[in-house]
Structure formats: structure tokens, C-alpha cells
MMTF fields as JSON, N, C-alpha, C and O atoms, coordinates in Angstrom:
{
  "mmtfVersion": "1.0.0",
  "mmtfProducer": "UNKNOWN",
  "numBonds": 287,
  "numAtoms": 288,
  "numGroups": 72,
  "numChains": 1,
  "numModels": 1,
  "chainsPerModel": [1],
  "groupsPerChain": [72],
  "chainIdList": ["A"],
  "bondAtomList": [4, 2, 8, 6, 12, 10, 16, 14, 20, 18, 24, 22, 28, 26, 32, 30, 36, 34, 40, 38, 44, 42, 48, 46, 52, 50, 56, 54, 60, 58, 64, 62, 68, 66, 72, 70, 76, 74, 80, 78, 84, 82, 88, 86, 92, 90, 96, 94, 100, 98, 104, 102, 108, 106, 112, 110, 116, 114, 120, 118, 124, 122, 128, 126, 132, 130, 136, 134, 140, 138, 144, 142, 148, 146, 152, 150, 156, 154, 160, 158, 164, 162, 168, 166, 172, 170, 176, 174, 180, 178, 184, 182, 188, 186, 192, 190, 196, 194, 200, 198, 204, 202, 208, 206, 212, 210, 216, 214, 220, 218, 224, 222, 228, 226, 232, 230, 236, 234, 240, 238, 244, 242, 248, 246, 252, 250, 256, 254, 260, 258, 264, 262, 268, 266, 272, 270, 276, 274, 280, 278, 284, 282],
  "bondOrderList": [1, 1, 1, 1, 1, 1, 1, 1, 1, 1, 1, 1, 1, 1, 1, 1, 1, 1, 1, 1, 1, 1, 1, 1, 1, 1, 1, 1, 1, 1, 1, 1, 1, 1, 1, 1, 1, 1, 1, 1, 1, 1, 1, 1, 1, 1, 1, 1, 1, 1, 1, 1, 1, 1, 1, 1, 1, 1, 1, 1, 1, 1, 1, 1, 1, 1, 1, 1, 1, 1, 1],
  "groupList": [{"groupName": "UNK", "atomNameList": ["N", "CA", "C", "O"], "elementList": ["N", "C", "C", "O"], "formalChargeList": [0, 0, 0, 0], "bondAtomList": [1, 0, 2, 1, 3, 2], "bondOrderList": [1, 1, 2], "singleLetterCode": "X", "chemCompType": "L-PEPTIDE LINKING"}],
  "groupTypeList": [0, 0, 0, 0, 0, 0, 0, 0, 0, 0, 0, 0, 0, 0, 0, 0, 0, 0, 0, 0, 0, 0, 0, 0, 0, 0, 0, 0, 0, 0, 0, 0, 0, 0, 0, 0, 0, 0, 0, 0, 0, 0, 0, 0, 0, 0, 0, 0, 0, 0, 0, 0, 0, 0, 0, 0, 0, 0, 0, 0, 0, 0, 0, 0, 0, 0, 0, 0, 0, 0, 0, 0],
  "groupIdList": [1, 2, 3, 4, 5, 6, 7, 8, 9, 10, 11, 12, 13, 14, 15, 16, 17, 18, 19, 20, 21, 22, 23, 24, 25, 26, 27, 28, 29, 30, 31, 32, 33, 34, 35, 36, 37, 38, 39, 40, 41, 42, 43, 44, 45, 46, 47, 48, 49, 50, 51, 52, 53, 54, 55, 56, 57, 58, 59, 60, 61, 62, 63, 64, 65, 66, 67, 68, 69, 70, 71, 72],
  "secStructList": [7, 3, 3, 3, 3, 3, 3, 7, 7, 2, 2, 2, 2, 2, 2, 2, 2, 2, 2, 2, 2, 2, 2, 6, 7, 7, 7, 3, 3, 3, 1, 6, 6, 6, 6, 6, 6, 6, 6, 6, 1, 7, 7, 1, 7, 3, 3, 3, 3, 3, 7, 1, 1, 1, 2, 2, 2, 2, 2, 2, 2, 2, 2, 2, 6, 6, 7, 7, 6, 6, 6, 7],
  "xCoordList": [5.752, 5.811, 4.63, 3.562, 4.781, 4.229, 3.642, 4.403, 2.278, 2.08, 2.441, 1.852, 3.672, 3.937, 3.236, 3.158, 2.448, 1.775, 1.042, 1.376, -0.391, -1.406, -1.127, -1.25, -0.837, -1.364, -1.479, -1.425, -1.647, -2.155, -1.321, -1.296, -0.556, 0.183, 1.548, 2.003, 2.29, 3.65, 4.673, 5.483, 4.753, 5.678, 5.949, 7.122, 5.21, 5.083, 5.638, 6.267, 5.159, 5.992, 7.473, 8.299, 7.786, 9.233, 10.162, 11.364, 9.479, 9.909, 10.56, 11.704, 9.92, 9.414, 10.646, 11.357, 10.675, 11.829, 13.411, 14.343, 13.188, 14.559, 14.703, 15.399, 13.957, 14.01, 14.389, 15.296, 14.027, 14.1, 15.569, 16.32, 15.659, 17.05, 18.138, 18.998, 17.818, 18.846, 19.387, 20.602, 18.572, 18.215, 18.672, 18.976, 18.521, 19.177, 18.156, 18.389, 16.721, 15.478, 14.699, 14.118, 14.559, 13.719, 12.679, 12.1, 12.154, 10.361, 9.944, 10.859, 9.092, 8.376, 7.236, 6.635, 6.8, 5.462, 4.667, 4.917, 3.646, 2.507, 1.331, 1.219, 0.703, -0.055, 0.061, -0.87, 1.769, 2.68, 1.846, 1.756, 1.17, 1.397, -0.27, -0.685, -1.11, -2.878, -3.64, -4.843, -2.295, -3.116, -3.688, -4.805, -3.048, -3.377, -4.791, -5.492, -5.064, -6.354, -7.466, -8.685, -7.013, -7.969, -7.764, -7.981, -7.37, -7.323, -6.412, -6.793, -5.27, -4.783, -5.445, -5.162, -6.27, -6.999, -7.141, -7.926, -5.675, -5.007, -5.999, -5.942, -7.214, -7.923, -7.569, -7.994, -6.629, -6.235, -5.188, -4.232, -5.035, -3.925, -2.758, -2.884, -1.333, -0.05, -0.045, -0.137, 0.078, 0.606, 2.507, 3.178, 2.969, 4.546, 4.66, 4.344, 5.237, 5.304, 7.02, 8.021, 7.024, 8.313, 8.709, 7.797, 9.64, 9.861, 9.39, 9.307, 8.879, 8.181, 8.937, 8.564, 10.482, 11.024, 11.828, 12.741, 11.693, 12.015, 10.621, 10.417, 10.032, 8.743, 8.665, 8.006, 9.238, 9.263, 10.739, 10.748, 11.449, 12.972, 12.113, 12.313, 11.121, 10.719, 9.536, 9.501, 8.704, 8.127, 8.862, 8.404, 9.768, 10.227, 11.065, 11.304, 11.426, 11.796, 10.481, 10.495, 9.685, 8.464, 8.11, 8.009, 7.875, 7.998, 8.744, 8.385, 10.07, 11.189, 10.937, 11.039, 10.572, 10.032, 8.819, 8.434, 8.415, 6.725, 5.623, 4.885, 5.966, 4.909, 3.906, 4.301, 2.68, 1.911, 1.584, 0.692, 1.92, 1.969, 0.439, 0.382, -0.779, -1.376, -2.712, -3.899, -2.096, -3.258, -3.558, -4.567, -1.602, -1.886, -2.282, -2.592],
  "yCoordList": [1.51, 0.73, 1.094, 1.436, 1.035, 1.418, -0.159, -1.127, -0.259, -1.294, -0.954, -0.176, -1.911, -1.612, -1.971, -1.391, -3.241, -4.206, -5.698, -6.469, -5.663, -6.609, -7.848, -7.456, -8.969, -10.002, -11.244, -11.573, -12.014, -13.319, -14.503, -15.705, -13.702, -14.454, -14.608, -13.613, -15.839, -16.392, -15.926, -15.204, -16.442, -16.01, -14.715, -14.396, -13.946, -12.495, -11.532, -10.487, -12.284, -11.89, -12.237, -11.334, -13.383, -13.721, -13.307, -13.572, -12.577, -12.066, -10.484, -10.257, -10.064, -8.71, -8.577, -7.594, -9.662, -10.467, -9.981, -9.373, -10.614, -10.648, -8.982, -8.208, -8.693, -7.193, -6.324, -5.507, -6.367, -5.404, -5.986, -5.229, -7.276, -7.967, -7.315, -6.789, -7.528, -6.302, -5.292, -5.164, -4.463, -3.049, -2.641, -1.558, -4.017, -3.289, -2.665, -1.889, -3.118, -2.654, -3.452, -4.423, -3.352, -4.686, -4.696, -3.645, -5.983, -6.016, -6.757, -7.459, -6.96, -7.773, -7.731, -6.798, -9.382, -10.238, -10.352, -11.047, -9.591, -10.195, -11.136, -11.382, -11.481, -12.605, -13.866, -14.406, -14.433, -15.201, -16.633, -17.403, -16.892, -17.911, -18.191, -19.279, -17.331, -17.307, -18.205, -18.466, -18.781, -19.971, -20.771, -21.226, -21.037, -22.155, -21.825, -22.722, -20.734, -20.383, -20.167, -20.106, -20.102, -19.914, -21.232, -20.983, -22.522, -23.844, -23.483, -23.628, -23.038, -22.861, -22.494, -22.854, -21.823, -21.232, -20.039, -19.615, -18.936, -18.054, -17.185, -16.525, -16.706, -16.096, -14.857, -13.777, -14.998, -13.574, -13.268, -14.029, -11.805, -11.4, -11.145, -10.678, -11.531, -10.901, -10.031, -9.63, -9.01, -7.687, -7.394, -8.051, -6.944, -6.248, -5.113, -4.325, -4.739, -3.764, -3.105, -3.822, -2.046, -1.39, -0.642, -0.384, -0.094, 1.436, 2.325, 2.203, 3.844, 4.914, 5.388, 5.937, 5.046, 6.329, 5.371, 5.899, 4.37, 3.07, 3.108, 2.661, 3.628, 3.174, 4.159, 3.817, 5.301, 5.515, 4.796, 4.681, 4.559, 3.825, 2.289, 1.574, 1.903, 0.305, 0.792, 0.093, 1.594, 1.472, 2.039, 2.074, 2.332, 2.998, 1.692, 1.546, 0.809, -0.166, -1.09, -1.728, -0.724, -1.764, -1.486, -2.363, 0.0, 0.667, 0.255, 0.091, 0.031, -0.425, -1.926, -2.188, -2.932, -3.954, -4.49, -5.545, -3.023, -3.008, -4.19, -4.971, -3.842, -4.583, -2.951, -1.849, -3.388, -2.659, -2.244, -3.024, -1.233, -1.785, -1.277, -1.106, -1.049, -0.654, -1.723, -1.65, -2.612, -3.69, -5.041, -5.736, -5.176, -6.3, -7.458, -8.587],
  "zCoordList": [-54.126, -55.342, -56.231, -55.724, -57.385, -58.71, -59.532, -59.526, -60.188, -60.714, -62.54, -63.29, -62.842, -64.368, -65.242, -66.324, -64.85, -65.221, -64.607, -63.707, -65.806, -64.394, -66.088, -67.249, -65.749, -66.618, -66.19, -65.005, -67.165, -66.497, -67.32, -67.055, -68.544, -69.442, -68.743, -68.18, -68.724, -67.743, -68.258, -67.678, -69.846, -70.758, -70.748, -70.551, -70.9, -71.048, -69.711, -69.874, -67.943, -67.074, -67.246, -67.382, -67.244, -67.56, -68.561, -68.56, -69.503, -70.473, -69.454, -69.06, -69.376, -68.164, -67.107, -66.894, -66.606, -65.42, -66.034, -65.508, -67.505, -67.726, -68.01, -67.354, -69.024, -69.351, -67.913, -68.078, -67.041, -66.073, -65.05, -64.435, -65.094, -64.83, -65.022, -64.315, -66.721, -67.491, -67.178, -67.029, -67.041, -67.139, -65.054, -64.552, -64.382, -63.245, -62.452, -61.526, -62.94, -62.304, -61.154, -61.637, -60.081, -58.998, -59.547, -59.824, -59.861, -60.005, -59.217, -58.784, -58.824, -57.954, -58.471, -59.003, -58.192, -58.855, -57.701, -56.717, -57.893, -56.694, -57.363, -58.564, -56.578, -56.653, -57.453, -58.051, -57.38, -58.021, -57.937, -58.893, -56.457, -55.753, -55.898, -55.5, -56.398, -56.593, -57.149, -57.18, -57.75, -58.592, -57.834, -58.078, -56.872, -55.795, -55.053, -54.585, -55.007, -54.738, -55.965, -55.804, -56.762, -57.809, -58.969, -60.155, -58.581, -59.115, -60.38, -61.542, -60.034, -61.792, -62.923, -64.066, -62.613, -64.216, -64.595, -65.443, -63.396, -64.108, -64.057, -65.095, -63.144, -63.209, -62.564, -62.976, -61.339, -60.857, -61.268, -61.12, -62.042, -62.842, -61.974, -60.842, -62.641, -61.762, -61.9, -63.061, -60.708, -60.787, -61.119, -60.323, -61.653, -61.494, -61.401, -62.292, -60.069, -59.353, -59.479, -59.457, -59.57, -59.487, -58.717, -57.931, -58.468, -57.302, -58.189, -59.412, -57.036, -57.671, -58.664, -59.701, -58.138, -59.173, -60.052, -60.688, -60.163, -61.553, -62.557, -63.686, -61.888, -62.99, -64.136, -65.118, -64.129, -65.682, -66.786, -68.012, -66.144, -66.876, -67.046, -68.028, -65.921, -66.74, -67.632, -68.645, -67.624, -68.938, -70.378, -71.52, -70.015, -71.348, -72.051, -73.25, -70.948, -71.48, -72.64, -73.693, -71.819, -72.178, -73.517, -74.375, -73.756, -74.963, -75.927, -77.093, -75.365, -76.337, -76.932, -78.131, -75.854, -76.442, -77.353, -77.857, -77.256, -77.655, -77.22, -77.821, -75.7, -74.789, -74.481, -74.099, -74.806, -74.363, -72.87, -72.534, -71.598, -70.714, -70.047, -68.83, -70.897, -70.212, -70.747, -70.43, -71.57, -71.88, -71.19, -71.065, -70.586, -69.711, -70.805, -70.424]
}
């Protein structure tokens, strides 16, 4: 697995979710559940992770949405 993107914004993963939904792409959210260790204040960024060989078809998506995917 490939990291597409690190953020910390919710909207912006879920946005991500559906886009790649779409598109027929698996993503997977790590450190979904961190809040709970870090008191909800969103301090450790989600990673979204893709397969090696999905990860250029999801950034090109990302492109398309004009999500930056390397600013996070």
C-alpha cells in the first residue's frame, strides 16, 4: 500500500471516500480511531492509503478534483 494522502481535515477524507468509491478504488484510513489517544484535537494526521498499482488512477483523480495531494 501507497500513502495518497496525510490530513487531519474529516470533510476532506470523506470527500476522498466517496471520490475513490466512485472510481472503484479501495482506500483505507489509518489512524481513523487516534483521536481517542490524542483527546480529539486531531493532532495525528489520517493517513489514506491505496494499492501500489491504484495509486496513480487515485491521484489523478485527486488532480481532477483539485485536491492537492501532496499538501495534506
Amino acid at each position: 500500500m501507497k500513502e495518497l494522502l496525510r490530513t487531519n481535515d474529516a470533510v476532506l477524507i470523506s470527500y476522498i471516500e466517496a471520490l475513490m468509491a466512485d472510481a472503484r478504488i479501495d482506500l483505507l484510513v489509518l489512524d481513523r480511531h487516534a483521536s481517542i489517544l490524542d483527546g480529539s484535537i486531531g493532532a495525528i494526521p489520517r493517513r489514506l492509503m491505496v494499492g501500489d498499482d491504484e495509486l496513480v488512477a487515485a491521484r489523478s483523480i485527486l488532480r481532477a478534483a483539485q485536491i492537492d495531494h501532496d499538501a495534506g
